[in-house]
KELO-995891 format. One line per field, with one value per residue (C-alpha): residue in one letter; x, y, z. Coordinates in nm, 4 decimals. Last residue first. Example, Ala and Ser with C-alpha at 12.3 -4.5 7.8 and 13.67 -1.06 7.14 Angstrom:
<nodes>
residu <- S  A
x <- 1.3670  1.2300
y <- -0.1060  -0.4500
z <- 0.7140  0.7800
</nodes>
This chain:
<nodes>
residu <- X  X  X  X  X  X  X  X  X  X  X  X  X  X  X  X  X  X  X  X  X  X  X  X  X  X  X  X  X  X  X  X  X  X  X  X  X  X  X  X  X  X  X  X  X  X  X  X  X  X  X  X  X  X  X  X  X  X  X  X  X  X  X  X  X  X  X  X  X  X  X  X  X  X  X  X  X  X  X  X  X  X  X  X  X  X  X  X  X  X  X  X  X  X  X  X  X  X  X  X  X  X  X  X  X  X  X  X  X  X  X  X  X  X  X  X  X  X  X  X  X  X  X  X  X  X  X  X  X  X  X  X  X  X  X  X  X  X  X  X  X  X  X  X  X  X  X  X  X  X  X  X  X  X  X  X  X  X  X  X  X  X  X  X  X  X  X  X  X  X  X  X  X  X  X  X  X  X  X  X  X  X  X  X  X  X  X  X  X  X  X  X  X  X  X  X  X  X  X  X  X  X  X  X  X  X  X  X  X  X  X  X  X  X  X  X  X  X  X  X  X  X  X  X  X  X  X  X  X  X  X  X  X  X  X  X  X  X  X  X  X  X  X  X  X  X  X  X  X  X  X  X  X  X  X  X  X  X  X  X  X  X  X  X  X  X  X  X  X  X  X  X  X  X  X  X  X  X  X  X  X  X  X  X  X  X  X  X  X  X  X  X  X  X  X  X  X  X  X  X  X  X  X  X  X  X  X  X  X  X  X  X  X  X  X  X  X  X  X  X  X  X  X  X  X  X  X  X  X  X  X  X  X  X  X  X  X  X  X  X  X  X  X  X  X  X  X  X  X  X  X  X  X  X  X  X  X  X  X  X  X  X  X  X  X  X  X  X  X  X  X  X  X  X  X  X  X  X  X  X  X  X  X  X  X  X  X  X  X  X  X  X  X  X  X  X  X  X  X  X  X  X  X  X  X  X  X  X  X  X  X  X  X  X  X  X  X  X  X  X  X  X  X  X  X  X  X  X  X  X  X  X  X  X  X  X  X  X  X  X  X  X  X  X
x <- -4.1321  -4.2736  -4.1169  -4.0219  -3.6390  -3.5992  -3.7537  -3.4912  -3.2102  -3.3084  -3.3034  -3.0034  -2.8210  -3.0363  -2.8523  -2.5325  -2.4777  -2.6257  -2.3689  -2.1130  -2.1605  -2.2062  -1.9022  -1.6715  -1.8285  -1.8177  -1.4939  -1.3000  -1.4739  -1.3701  -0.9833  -0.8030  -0.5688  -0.8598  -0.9848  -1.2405  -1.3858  -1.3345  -1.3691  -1.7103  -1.8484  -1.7298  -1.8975  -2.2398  -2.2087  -2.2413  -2.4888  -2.7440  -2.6488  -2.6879  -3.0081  -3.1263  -3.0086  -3.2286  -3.5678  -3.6508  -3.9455  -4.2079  -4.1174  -4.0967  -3.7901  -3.6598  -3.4066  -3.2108  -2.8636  -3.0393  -2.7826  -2.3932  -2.3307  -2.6528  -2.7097  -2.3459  -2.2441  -2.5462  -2.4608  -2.1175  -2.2628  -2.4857  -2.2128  -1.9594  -2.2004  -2.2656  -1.9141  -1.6606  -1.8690  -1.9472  -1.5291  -1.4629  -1.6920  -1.5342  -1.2113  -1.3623  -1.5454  -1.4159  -1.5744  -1.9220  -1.7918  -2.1787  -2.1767  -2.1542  -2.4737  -2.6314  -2.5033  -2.5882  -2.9057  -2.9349  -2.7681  -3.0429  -3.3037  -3.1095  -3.0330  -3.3767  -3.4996  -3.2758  -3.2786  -3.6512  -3.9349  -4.0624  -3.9694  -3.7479  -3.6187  -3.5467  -3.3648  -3.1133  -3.0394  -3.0245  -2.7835  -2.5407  -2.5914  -2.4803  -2.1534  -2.0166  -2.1058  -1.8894  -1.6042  -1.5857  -1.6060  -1.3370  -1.0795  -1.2819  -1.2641  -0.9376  -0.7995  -0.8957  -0.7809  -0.4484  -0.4167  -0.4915  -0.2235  0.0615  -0.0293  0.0227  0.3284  0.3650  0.5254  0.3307  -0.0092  0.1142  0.2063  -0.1346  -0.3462  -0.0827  -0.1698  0.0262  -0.1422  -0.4431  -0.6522  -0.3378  -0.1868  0.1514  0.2636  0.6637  0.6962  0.8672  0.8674  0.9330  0.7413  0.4393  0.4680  0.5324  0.2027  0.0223  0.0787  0.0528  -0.2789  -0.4182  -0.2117  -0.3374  -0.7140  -0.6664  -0.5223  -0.6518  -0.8896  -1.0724  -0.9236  -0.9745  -1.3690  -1.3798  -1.1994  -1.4035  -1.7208  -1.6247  -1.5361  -1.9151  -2.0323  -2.1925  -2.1021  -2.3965  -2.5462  -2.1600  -2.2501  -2.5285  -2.4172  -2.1109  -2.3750  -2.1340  -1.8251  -1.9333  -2.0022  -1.6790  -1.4858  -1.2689  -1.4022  -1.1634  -0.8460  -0.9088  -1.0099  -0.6549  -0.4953  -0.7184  -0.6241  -0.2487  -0.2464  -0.1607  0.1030  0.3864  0.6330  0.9071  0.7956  0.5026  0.5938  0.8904  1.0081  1.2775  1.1096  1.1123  1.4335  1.6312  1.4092  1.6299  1.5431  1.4058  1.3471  1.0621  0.8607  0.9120  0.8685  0.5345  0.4114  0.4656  0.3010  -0.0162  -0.0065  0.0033  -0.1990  -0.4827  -0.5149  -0.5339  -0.7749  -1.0521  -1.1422  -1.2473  -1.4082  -1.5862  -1.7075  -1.7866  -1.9837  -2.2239  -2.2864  -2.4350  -2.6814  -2.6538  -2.7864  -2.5223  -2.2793  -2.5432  -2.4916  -2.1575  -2.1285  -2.4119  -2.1758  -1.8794  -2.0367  -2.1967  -1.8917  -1.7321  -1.9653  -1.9487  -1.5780  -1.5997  -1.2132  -0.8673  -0.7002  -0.5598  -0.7829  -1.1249  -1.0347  -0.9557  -1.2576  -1.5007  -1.3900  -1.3290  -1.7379  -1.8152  -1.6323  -1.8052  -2.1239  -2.0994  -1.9490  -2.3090  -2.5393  -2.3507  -2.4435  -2.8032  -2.7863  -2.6367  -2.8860  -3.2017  -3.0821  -3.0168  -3.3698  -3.5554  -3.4672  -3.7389  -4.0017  -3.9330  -3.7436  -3.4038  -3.2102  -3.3758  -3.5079  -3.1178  -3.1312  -3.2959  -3.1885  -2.8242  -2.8821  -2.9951  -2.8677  -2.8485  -2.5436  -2.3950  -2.5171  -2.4327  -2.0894  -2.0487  -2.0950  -1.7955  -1.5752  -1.6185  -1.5677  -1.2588  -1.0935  -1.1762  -0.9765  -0.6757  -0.7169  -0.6959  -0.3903  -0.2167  -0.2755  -0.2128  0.1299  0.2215  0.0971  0.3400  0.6250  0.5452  0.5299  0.1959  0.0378  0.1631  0.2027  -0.1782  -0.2643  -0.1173  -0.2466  -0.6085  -0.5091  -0.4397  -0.7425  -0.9565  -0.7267  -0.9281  -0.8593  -1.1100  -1.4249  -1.2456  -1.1451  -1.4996  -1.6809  -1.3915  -1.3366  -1.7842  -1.6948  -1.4246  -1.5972  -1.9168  -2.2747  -2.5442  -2.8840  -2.9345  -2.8725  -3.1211  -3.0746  -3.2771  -3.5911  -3.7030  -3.3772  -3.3014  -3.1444  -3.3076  -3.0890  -3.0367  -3.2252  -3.5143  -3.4656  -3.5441  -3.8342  -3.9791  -3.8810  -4.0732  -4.3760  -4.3879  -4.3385  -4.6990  -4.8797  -4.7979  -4.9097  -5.2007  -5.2907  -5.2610  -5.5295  -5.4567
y <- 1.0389  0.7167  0.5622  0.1893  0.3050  0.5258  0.2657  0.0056  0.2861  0.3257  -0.0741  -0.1185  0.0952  -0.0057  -0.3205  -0.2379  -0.0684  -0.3322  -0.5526  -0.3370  -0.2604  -0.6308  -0.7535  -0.5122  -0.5361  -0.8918  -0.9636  -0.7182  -0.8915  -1.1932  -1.1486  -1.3912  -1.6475  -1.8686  -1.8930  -2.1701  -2.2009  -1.8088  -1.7105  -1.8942  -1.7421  -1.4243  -1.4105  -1.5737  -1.2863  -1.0886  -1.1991  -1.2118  -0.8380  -0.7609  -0.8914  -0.7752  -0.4306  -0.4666  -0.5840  -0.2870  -0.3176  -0.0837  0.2169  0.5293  0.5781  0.9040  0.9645  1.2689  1.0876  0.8344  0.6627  0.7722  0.8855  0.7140  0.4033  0.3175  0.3733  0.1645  -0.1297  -0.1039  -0.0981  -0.3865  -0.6573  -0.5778  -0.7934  -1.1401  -1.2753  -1.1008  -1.0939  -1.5076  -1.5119  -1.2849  -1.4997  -1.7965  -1.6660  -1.5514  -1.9400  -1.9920  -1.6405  -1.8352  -2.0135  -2.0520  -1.7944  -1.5483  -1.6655  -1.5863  -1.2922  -1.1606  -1.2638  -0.9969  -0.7356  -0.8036  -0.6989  -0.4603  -0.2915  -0.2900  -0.0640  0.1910  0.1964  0.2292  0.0516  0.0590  -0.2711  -0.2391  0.1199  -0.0358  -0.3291  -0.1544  0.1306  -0.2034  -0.3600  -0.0927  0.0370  -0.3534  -0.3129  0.0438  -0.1128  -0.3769  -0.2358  0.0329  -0.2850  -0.4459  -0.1695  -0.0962  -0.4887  -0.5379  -0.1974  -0.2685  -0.6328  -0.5090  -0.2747  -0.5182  -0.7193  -0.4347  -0.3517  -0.7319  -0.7439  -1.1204  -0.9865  -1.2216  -1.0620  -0.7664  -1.0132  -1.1909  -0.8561  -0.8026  -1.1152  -1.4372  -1.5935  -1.7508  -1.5804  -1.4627  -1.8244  -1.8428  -2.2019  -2.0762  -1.8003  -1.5167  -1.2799  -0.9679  -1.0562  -1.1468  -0.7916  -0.5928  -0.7802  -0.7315  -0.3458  -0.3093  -0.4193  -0.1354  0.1230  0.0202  0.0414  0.3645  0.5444  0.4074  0.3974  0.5017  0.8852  0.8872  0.8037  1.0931  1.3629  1.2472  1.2975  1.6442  1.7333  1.6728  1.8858  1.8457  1.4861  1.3301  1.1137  0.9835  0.7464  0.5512  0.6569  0.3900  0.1236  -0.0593  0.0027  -0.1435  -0.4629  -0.4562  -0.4203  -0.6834  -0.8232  -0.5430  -0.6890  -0.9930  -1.0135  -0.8039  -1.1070  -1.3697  -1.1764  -1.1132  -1.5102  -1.6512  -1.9673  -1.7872  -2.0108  -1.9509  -2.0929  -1.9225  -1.6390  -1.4743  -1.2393  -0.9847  -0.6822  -0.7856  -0.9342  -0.5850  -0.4106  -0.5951  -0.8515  -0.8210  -0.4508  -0.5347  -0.6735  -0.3864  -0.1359  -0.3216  -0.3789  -0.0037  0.1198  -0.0972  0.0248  0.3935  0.4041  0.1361  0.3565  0.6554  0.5014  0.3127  0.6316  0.8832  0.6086  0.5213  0.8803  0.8938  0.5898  0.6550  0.9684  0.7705  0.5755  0.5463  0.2279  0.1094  0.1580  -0.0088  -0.2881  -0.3173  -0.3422  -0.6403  -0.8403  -0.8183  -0.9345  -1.1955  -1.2900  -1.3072  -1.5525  -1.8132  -1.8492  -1.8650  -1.6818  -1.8352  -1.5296  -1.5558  -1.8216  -1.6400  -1.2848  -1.4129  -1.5910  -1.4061  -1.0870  -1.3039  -1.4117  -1.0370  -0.9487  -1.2876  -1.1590  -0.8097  -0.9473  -1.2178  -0.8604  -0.7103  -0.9617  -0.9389  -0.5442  -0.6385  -0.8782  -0.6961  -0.3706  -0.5947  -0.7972  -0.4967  -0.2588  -0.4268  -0.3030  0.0820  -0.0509  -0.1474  0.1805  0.4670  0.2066  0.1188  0.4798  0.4701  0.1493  0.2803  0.6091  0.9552  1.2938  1.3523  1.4541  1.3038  0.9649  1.0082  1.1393  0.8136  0.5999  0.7646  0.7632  0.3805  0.2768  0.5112  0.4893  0.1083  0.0823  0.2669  0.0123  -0.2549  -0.1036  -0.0200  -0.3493  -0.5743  -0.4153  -0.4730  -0.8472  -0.8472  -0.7396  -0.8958  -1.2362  -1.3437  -1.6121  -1.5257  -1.1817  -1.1711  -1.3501  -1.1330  -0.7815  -0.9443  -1.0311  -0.6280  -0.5221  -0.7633  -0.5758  -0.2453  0.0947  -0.0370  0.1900  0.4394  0.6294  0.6355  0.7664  0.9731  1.1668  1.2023  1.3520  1.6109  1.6668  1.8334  1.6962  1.7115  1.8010  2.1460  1.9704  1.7720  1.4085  1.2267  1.0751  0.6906  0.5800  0.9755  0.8964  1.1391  1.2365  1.1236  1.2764  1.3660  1.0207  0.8585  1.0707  0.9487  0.6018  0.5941  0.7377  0.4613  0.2373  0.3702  0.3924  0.0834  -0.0600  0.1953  0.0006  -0.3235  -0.2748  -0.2748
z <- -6.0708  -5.8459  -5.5452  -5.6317  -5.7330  -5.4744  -5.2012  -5.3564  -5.3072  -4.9285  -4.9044  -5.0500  -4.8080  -4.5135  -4.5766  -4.6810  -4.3304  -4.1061  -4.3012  -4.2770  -3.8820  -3.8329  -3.9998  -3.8440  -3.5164  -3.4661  -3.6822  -3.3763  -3.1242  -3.2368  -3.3515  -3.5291  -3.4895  -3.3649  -3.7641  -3.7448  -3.4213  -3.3299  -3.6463  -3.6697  -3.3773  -3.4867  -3.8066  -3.6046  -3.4205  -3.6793  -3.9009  -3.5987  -3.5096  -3.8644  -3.9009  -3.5435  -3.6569  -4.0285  -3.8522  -3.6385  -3.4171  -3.2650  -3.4152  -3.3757  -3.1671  -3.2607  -3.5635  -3.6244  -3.6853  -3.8734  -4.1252  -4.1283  -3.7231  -3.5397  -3.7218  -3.7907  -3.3716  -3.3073  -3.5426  -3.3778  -3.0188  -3.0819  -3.3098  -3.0367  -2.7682  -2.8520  -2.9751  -2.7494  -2.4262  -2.4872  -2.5221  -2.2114  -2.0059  -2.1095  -1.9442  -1.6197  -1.5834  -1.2548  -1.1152  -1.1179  -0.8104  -0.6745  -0.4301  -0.7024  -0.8475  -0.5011  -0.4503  -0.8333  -0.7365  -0.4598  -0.6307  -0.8913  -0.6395  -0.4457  -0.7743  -0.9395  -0.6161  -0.6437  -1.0762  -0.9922  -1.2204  -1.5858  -1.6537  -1.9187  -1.8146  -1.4362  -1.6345  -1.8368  -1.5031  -1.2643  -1.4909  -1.5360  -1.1902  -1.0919  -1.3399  -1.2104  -0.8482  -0.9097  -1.0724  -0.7770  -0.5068  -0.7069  -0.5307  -0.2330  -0.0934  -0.2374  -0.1024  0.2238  0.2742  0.1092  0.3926  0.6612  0.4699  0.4700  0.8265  0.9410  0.6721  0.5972  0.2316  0.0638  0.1538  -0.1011  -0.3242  -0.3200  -0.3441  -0.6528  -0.8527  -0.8293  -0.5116  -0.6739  -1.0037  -1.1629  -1.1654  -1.2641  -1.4110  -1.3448  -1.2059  -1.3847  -1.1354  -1.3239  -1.6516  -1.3786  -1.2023  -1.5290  -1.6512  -1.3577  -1.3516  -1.6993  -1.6753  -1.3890  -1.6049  -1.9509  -1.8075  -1.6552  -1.9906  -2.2559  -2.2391  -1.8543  -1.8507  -2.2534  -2.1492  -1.9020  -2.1456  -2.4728  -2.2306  -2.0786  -2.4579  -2.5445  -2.2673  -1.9225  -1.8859  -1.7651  -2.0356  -2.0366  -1.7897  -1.8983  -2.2550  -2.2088  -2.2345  -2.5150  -2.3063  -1.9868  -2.2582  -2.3727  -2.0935  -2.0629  -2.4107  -2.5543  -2.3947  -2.4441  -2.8078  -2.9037  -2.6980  -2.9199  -3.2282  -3.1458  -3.0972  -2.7254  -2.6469  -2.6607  -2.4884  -2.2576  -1.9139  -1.9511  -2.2030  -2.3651  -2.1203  -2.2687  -2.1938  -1.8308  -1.8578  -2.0711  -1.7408  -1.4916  -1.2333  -0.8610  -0.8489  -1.1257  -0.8254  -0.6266  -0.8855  -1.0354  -0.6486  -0.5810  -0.8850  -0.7892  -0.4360  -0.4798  -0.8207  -0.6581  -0.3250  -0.5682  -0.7587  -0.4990  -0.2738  -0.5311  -0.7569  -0.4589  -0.4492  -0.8280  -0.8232  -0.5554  -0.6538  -1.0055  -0.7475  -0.3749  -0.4412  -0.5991  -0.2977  -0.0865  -0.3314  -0.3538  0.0073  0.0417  -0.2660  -0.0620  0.2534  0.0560  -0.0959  0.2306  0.3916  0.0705  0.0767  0.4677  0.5676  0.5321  0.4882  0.1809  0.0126  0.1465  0.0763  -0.3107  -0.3130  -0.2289  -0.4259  -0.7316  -0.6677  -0.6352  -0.9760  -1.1608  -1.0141  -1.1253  -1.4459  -1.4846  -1.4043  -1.6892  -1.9100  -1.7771  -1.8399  -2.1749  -2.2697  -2.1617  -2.3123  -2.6571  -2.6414  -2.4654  -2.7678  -2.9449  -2.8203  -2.8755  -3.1748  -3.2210  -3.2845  -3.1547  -2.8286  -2.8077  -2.7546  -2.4556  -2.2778  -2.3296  -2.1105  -2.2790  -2.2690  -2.6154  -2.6780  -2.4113  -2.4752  -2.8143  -2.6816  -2.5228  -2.8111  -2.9958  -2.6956  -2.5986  -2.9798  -3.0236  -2.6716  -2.6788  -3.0069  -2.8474  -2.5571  -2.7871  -2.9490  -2.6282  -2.4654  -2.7675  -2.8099  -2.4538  -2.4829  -2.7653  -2.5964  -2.2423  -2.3902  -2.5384  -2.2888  -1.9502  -2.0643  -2.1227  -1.8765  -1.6100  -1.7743  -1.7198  -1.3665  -1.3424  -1.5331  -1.2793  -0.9764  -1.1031  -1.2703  -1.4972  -1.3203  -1.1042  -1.3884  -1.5744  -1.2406  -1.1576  -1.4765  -1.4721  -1.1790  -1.2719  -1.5928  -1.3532  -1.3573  -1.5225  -1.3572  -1.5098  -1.8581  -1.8909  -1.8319  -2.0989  -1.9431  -1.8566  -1.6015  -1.4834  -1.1966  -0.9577  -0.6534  -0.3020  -0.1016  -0.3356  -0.5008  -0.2062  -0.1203  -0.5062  -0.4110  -0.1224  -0.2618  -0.5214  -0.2650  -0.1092  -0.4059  -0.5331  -0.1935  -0.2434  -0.5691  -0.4313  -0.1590  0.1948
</nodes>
């Protein structure tokens, strides 16, 4: 059989696919018959940081601020998420389009592969990290094949993928109330142990602060930074502007201050000594130290649904980035990088969760703030007619390199903050100059 009816034939596939399961839209806005309701676009966003990850995140940073200041980072990071993740979601709203799209505005119709194709990749490596913590978390509790229950994991998430934005909204329906019910319980239980004046009180591993405002503020933005940045892959189907504000307010602050203030509360509680939120001291581990059979089949559950929702939000990331790149199916995209993802996973890739959050912090700010200047002060009409756009990969460049060097030279400070400032002025002051250069040149 010739190549061209094999094409012919998956193409065909994918096209009955879609009609069952419905048409993701990866190389056309979303028009407006096909958008769907608040309520599930709520889900989709609520379900996404309403995870154990946001928990373990709320660990480290009480372990390493105090809970006072690690509860001021929270709410002002979060606030700051709420702004950046809002305002790039109602482009995607407003226009209908996902993040490969109007990178394309932005970047170039060429060169909007080199930030899609970073982020989707980048997104592939938290899918990955996600699965791996997954893996290993089942494997050290219950004394289960590291290797074997990542893959299990990582098959799940895929087939949960591949049921496309649906997908999404009906784990999302499963994986928050179970986290709400058990996550408040294991903050009141642990908190039952000591008083709220100790809680409040708690100054730190074993008493010191060890963890700038800047670095905690970098944290908790880096956590979902990138998610944040492709926001329009979601928002694209809110069916109005204040459907989108609504969603993205039910993620920040709102979801992703609950799941961390449910490991912080739990570690300011506890107070143990060299805590390690990525072992027993996270709140699948206190569940499991009960030695409740239905408590720990129950904890089993929620573990596997719980990162299962951040998972699939992160693999239809990448597979929407990569199917627009290469001209393919979200569907078929997401088995294929599922599949690495499995394998990277496999190697322990979940190790490196805090140098992750640094690379986020540096690389990816610069792209959604240069975005967010193009689209609400510069081009607001614009269409991608270009091939390549020299000023955003300027200011991208000049950004990162800011952060870089605040993060080597000025550690106090905040990376992803410097990122985006820098590279939003700079990317600013640029195409200033160069519209008053072109007044200057044009003739009277």
């Amino acid at each position: 059989m010739s190549s061209q009816a094999n094409n012919g034939l998956v193409h065909q596939a994918e096209g009955q696919i879609d009609d069952l399961l419905g048409h993701e839209f990866e190389h056309e806005p979303v028009p407006m018959t096909a958008r769907r309701s608040a309520f599930s676009v709520t889900m989709v966003w609520l379900g996404f940081p309403m995870i154990i990850t946001g928990a373990m995140t709320g660990s480290l940073l009480v372990l390493g601020m105090g809970f006072k200041n690690a509860l001021v980072a929270m709410i002002i990071g979060n606030l700051i998420m709420f702004a950046y993740v809002g305002a790039l979601g109602l482009i995607g709203t407003r226009r209908g389009m996902n993040f490969a799209l109007i990178a394309s505005i932005v970047f170039g119709k060429k060169g909007y592969v080199l930030a899609s194709g970073l982020l989707s990749t980048l997104l592939l490596g938290w899918y990955a990290v996600q699965t791996g913590i997954t893996g290993a978390l089942i494997s050290s509790t219950y004394g289960l094949n590291y290797v074997a229950m990542t893959i299990v994991a990582g098959v799940l998430y895929i087939g949960i993928t591949f049921v496309g934005v649906k997908g999404l909204h009906y784990i999302g329906l499963a994986s928050v109330p179970l986290f709400v019910v058990l996550g408040l319980w294991v903050a009141a239980d642990a908190a039952s142990t000591t008083t709220s004046a100790a809680i409040f009180s708690y100054a730190g591993n074993n008493g010191v602060a060890s963890m700038s405002m800047g670095v905690g503020l970098t944290v908790v933005l880096a956590l979902f930074i990138d998610a944040g940045t492709v926001t329009a892959d979601f928002n694209r189907w809110a069916p109005s502007p204040r459907a989108s504000l609504f969603a993205t307010f039910s993620a920040f602050p709102f979801a992703n201050l609950v799941a961390m203030l449910v490991g912080g509360v739990m570690t300011a509680a506890l107070a143990v000594p060299n805590a390690n939120p990525f072992g027993v001291d996270n709140m699948f581990g206190f569940m499991n130290g009960k030695q409740l059979t239905w408590l720990s089949i129950l904890a089993f559950i929620f573990l596997y649904t719980n990162l299962g929702s951040v998972c699939s939000h992160c693999l239809y990331n990448a597979a929407t980035g990569w199917s627009r790149i290469l001209g393919t199916n979200m569907r078929l995209m997401a088995v294929i990088l599922g599949a690495i993802g499995i394998v990277v996973a496999a190697g322990n890739v979940w190790a490196f969760f805090i140098q992750w959050l640094s690379l986020l912090g540096i690389l990816v700010p610069p792209i959604g703030a240069i975005i967010l200047v193009d689209q609400y002060l510069l081009r607001t009409e614009a269409r991608a007619d270009t091939d390549w756009r020299a000023k955003p990969f300027i200011a991208w460049g000049i950004g990162s390199l800011c952060a870089f060097a605040v993060e080597n030279l000025m550690p106090g400070l905040s990376t992803a903050i410097s990122a985006a400032l820098v590279a939003g002025v700079v990317y600013g002051a640029i195409a200033r100059v160069e519209s008053s250069t072109e007044k200057v040149a044009r003739p009277a």
